[in-house]
Structure formats: C-alpha cells, structure tokens
C-alpha positions in Angstrom: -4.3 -3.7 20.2 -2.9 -0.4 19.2 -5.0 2.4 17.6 -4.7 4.9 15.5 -6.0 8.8 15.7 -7.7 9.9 12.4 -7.5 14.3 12.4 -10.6 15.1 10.6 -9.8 18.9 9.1 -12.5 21.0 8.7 -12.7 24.8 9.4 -15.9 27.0 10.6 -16.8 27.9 6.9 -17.0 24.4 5.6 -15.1 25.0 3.0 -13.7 22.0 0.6 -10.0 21.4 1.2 -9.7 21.0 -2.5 -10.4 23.4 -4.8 -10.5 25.2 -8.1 -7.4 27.8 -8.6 -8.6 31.3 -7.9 -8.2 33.9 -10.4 -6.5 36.3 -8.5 -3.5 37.3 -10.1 -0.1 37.5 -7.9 -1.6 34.7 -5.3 0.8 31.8 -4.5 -1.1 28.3 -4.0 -1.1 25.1 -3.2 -1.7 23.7 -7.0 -1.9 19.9 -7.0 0.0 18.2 -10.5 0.9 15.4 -12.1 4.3 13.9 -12.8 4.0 12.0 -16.0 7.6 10.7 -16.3 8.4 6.5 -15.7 8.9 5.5 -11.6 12.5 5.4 -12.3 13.4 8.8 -14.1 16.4 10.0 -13.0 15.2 13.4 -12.5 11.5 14.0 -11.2 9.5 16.6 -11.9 9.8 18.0 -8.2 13.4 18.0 -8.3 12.9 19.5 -11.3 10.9 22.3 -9.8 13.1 22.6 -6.6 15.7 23.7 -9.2 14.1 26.5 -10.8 13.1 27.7 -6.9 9.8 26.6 -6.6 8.2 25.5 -3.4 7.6 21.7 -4.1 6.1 19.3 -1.6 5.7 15.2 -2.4 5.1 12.7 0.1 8.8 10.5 -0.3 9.4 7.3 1.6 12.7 5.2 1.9 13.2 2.3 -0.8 16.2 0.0 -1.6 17.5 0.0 -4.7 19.8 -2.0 -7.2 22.8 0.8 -8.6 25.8 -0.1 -10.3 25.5 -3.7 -8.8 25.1 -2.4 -5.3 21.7 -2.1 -3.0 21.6 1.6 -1.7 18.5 3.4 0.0 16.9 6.4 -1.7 13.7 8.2 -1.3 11.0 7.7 -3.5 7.8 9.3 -4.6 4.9 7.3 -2.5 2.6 8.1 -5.5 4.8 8.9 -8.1 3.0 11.1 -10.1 1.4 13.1 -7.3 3.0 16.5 -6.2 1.9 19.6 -5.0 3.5 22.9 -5.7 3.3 25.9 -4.0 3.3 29.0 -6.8 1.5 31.8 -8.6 -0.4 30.4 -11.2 0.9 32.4 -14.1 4.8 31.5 -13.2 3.6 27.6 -13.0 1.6 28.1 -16.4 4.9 28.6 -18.4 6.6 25.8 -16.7 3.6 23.2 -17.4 2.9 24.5 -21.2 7.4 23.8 -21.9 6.6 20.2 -19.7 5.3 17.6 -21.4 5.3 15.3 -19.1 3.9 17.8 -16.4 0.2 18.7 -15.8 -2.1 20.0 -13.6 -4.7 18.0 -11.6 -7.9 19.1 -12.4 -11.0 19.5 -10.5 -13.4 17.0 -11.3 -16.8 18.5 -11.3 -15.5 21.9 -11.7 -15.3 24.5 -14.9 -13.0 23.2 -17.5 -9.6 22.5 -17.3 -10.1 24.5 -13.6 -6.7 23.4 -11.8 -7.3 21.6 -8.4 -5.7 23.2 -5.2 -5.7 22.8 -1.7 -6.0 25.5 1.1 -2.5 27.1 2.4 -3.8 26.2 6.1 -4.6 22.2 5.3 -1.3 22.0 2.7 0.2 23.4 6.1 -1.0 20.9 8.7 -0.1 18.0 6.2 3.4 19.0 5.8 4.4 19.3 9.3 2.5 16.0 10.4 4.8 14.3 8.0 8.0 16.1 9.5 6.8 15.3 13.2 7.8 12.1 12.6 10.9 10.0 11.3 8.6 7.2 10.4 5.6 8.5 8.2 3.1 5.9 7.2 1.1 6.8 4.2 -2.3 5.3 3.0 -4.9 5.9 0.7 -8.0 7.8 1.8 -10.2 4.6 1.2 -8.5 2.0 3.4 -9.7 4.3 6.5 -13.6 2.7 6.3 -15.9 4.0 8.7 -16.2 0.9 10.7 -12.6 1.8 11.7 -13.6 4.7 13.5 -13.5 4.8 16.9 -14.2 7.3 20.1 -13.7 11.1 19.3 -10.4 12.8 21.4 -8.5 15.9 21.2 -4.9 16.2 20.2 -3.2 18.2 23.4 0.4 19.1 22.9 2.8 18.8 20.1 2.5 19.8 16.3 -0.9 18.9 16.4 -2.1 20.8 19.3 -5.9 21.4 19.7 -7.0 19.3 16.9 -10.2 16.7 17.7 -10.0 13.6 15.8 -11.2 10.3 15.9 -9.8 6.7 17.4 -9.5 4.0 14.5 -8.9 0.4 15.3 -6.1 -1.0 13.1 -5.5 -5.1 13.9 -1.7 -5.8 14.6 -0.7 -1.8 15.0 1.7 -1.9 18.3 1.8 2.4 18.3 -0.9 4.7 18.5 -0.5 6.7 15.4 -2.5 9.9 13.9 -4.2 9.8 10.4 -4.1 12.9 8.9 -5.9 13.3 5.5 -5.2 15.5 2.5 -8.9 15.2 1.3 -8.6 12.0 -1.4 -5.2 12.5 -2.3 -3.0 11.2 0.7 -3.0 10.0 4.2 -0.4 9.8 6.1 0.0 8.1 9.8 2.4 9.2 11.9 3.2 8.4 15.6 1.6 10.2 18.5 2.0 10.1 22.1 -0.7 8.7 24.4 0.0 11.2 26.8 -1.3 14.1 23.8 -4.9 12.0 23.6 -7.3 13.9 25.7 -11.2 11.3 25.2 -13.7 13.8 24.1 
C-alpha cells in the first residue's frame, strides 16, 4: 500500500494562514475571491485578471472537452469559483466594484465584509508544490480525516526541503504523494520521492 505525506504549515508565531486583509495601504496580498460566472464561460475571471496584469493563481487541472464536434483537452478551474490574487487592495477594489460577477471571499468570523487572505509565505509553498509536479492531485481539506494520519517524517531535498509532515494511508495509492494544505480551501497531492522521507 502506498502512502501519502500530509505537510502540516505552521510558523513559530501560530499565526492563521487565512486572514483578514490588512489596512496597510500600498501592501500586495494574497486576497482570496470568487468567480461567479457559469463553469463554461469563455473567459474566467482569472484570465480576466491576468489581462489587466495582475498576479492570478487558480488551481487548473486537465479536462476533455466537446468543441466544434471535436474532443480537445483544456485546463479547467478545479473549483471554479475559487482564485486567489496577488494585489494591493485598493487596485483590486476598483476591479471587484466594475465586476459583477467577481467578489471577495470573506472572513467568516471576522469584522464585516473584512476580505479573507492568505500569508505571502503559505500562498508561496502552495504554488510551487503544484509546479513540482506534472500530475497535481487536488482534494478537499475534509477527505484528509485524522484516522488517515500516519507516522510524522521530514521532507529532505527537493522543493519541499525541511518541512515535517505526516504519513497518511490512502487504500489503492501505488505512489507516495505529499498533501499540502491551503488551510480549508485546497489540497493538493503531489508526488514525492521516498528517498526525500526522513521518519521523525
């Protein structure tokens, strides 16, 4: 039975991974939206924002579709109103107020209408666990239960270098694979080699 490597993110501070925008003026951010367009929109909101020169990231994976009568493979969206975009808020303000079909996640719990966000560092770590590897798995936070949680390791070598994480077993899995979470938006598994699993 393969298993899989969840990276558990935390920093010294404790601090949340998602938060409530800062007031700061002239700070870029992660900010976390919402695409309200239909699945099959021919123009997304992040390609949408990539146009006007924003910094746009959106988990995509590879789909077949039906065009003009022929089957073609395009990437799609995983969760097609999630994206996150990396911007001052004042700049991403205009955009949203023109958009109608574009909003801001926010923070549930927080002050009113506060705009959720996630930390440069953990936006950061996310991203390049997705490019490490040419076949990105995603899930949703609550299909990892805790009864999948295995022995505790540390990531040595490659993109993920130095991180400590924990073994999950997954039934069927042929290739060990490491689960990294974007708090309770996103997970994504993506292959890792035994020979970077050091047992804690």
């Amino acid at each position: 039975m393969a298993e899989f490597v969840s990276v558990q993110i935390k920093n010294s501070e404790e601090t949340p991974l998602v938060s409530g925008g800062s007031e700061n003026r002239g700070d870029r951010q992660w900010f976390v939206l919402r695409d309200l367009k239909r699945p099959n929109a021919k123009l997304r909101a992040y390609e949408q924002l990539r146009q006007r020169s924003f910094e746009v990231f959106t988990p995509l994976v590879w789909k077949t579709v039906v065009r003009h009568g022929k089957r073609v493979r395009v990437q799609v969206p995983v969760i097609y109103d999630l994206l996150f975009v990396y911007a001052v808020k004042e700049a991403l303000d205009e955009i949203v107020e023109r958009t109608e079909t574009l909003q801001y996640r926010y923070l549930k719990g927080g002050a009113y209408k506060q705009p959720m966000v996630v930390r440069d560092q953990e936006m950061e770590r996310f991203i390049r666990a997705v490019e490490s590897s040419q076949t990105p798995v995603y899930y949703s936070p609550q299909e990892i239960t805790p009864d999948m949680i295995g022995r505790k390791v540390r990531i040595v070598g490659g993109p993920l270098n130095g991180q400590e994480a924990f073994l999950l077993k997954l039934k069927g899995a042929r290739k060990k694979r490491i689960i990294v979470e974007l708090h309770s938006l996103v997970t994504v598994g993506v292959e890792v080699s035994s020979d970077f699993i050091e047992f804690i």
